[in-house]
MARNU-428628 format. One record per residue: residue in one letter; x, z, y of N, C-alpha, C in turn. Coordinates in steps of 0.1 Angstrom, whole numbers, plus 5000, padded with zeros to 4 digits. Last residue first. Layout:
! residues N
aXZYXZYXZY;...
END
This chain:
! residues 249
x486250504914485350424908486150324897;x486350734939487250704925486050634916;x485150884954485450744957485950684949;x484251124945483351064943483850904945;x486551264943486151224932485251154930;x486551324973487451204966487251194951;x484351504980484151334980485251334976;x485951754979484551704973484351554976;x488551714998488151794984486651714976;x486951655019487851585012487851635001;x485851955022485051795025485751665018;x487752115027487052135019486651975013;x488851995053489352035041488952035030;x486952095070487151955068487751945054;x486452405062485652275062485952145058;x488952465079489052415065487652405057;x488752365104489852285098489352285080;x487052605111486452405109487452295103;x488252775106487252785100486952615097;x490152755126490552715116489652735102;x489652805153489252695145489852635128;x489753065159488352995160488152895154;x492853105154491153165145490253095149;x494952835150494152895162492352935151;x496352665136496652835136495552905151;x495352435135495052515120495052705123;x495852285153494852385155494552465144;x497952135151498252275149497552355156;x496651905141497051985131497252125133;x496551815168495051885160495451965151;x498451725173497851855180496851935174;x499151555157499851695157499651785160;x497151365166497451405152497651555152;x498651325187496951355192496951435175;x500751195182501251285188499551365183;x499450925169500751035160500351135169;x498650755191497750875180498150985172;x500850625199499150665209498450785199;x501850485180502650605190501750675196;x499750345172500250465161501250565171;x499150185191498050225185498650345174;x501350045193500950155204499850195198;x501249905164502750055168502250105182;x499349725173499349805164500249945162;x500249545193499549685191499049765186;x502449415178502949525186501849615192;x502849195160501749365157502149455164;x504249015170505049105157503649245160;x501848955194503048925190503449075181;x498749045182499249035191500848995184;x496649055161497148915167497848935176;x495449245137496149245148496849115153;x494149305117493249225126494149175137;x495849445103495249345095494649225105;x495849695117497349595117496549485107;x493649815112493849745125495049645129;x494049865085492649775086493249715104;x496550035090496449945085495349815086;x495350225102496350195107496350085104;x493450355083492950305093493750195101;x495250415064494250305060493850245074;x496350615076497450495077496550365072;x494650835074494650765086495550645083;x494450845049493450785050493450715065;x497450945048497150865041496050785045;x496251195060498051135063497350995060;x494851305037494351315053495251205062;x497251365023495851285021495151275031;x498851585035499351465032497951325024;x496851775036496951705050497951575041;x496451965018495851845018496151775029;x498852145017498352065004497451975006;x498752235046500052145040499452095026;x496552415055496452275054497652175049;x498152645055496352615047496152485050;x500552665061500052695047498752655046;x501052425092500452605082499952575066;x503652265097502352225093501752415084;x506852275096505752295111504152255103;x508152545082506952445086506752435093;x511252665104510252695095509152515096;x513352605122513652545109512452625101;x513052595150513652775144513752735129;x510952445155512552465162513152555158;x509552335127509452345141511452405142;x509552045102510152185104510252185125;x508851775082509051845094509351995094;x509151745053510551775058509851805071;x506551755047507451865041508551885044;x505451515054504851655060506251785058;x506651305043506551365062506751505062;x506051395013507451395021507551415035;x503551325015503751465013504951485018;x503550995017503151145031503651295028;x504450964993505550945006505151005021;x502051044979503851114977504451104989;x500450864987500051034992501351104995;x502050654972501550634987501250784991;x501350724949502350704957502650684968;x498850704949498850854947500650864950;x498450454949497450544959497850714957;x499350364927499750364939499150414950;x497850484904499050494908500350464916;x495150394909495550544911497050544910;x494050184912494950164922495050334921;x492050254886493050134886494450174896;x489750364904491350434891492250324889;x490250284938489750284926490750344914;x490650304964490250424960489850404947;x492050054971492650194972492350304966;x490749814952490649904959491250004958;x491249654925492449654937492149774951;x488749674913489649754905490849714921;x486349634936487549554929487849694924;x483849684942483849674930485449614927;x484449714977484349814966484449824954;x487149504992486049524980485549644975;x489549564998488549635003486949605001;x491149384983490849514980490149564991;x490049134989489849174978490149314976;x490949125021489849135016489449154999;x493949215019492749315019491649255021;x494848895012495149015006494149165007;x493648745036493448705021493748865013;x494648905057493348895054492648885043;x497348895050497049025049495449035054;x498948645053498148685044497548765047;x500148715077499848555075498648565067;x502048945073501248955080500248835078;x504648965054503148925048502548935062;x506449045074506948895068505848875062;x505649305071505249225088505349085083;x505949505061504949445054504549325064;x507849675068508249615057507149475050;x507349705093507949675093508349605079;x504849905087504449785090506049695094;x506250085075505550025062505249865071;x507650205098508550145084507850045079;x506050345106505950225115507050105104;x504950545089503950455092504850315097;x507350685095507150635081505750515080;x507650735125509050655115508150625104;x505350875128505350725138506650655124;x505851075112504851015111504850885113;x508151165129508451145112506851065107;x507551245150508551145148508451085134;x505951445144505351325150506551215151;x507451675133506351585126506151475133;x511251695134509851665143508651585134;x513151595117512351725120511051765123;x515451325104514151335117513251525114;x517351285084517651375097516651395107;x515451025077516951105072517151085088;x513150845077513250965079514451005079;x514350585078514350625094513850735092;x515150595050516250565053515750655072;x512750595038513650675037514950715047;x511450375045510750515053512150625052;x512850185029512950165046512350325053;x511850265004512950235006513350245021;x509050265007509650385005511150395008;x508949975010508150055024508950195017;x509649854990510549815003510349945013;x507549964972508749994975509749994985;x505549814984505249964986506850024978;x505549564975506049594993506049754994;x505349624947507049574956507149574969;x502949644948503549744943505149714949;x501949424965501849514970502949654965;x502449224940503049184953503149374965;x500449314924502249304919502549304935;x498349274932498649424934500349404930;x498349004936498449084946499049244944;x498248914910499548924916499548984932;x495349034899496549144895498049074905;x494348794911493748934918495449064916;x494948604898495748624913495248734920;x495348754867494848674875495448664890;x497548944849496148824841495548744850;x500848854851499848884860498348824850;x502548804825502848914836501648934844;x501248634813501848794805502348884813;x501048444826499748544827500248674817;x503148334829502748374839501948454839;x503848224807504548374806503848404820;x501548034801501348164793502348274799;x502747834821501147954825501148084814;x505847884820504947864815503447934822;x508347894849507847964838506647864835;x509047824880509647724862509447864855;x507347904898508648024898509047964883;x505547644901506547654916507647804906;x504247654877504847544879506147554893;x502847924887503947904875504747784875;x501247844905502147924908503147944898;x499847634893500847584902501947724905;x498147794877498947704871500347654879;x496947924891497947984883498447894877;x496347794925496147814910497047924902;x495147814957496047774945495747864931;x492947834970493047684965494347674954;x493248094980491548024969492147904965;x495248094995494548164981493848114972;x496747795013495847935012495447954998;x499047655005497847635002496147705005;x500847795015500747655022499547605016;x500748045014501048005026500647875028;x500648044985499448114995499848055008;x502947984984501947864976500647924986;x504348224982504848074993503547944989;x503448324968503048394986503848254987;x503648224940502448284950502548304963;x507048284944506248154945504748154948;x507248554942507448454952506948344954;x505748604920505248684931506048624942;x507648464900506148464900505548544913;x510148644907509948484911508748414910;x509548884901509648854917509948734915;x509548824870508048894877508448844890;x512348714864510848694865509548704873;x514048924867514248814873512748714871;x513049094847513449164858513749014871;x513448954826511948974826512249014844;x516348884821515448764822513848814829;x517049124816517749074829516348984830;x515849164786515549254800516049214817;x515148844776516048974774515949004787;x512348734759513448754769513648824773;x510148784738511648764734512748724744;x507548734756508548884751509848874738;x507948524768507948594774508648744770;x507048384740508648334746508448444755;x504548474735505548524726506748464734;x502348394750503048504754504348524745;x500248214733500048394736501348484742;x498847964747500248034751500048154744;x496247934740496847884731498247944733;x494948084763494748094751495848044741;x496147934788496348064783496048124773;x494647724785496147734783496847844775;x492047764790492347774779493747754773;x492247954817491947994805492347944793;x493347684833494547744830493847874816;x491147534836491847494824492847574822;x490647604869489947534862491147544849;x491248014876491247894877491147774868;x488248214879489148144875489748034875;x486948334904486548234899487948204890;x486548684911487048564916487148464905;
END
């Protein structure tokens, strides 16, 4: 993405030194006023047209402490994401407690994220088209986005781990609970690319689109315990296994 015009050589001469002599309240009040002001500048300017200059001018910090926190509007996205992907753990939390049922617990943690991420809806073309770039370092599957992509896994592994059938054992079999929370995951990509396109009022088909498939999910999962097919389950299994080191770029 093009840099923006003069803020380079600003940023040169700033090196940052007021930024790291502010005291820990001051930095913690920071960063989300620089990732505020961006999304309200994106709103009214669209992306491409604002700057780093203006987004610092809109959260009263310098271009230099601006870029000590983000090096470009590519990195204030991933800021911006890292704080929706809290909200989203924070809110999953809350409509898993006391849920059992896998398919409840799927629809609750999926339907959370698009709850937490609904006030970005506006953006979320500007936003996933840079990470669904292959060559971005912001792609899901890049090393860069490994430490959100592997928090993101976390918060499935949690589904998976508190469902429990009617008698309080797993409901997911031993031979697919270590990879099915990845499996979890690639489907919520999907979930997501369609809540990205979605123009219906508050993305409501996007949630029939996740009530509609949760259940179909479950079913299949618990073809794990059926011999004929649990050959093919872990195939698939396998399959993931071997390509995810290949997507890691």
């Amino acid at each position: 993405m093009p840099n923006d015009d003069g803020d380079a050589a600003e940023r040169a001469v700033e090196d940052g030194s007021v930024t790291r002599s502010l005291q820990p309240m001051a930095r913690r009040q920071t960063k989300p006023a620089i990732i505020d002001a961006a999304l309200g500048l994106f709103e009214e300017r669209g992306f491409e047209a604002t700057t780093m200059r203006a987004i610092a001018e809109r959260a009263g910090v310098s271009v230099g402490n601006a870029y000590y926190y983000f090096a470009s509007k590519d990195e204030l996205i991933q800021g911006f994401y890292d704080r929706a992907m809290e909200e989203h753990a924070a809110a999953s939390a809350e409509r898993l407690a006391g849920l059992t049922d896998l398919t409840e617990r799927i629809v609750a943690h999926a339907d959370s994220w698009f709850a937490a991420l609904g006030r970005y809806h506006q953006f979320a073309t500007q936003f996933f088209r840079v990470a669904s770039d292959p060559s971005s370092p912001l792609s899901p599957f890049s090393s860069r986005s490994a430490p959100a992509r592997e928090a993101a896994i976390a918060g499935w592994r949690d589904v998976v781990e508190g469902a429990r059938t009617g008698d309080g054992s797993p409901a997911v079999a031993d031979r697919l609970r270590s990879e099915l929370p990845e499996l979890l995951w690639l489907y919520h990509l999907g979930l997501i690319l369609f809540w990205v396109h979605d123009g219906s009022a508050d993305q409501a088909a996007s949630r029939l689109v996740l009530a509609g498939t949760a259940p179909v999910i479950v079913r299949a999962i618990g073809l794990a315990d059926v011999p004929e097919l649990a050959a093919t389950i872990d195939d698939l299994a396998r399959l993931v296994a071997t390509i995810r080191p290949m997507l890691a770029t």
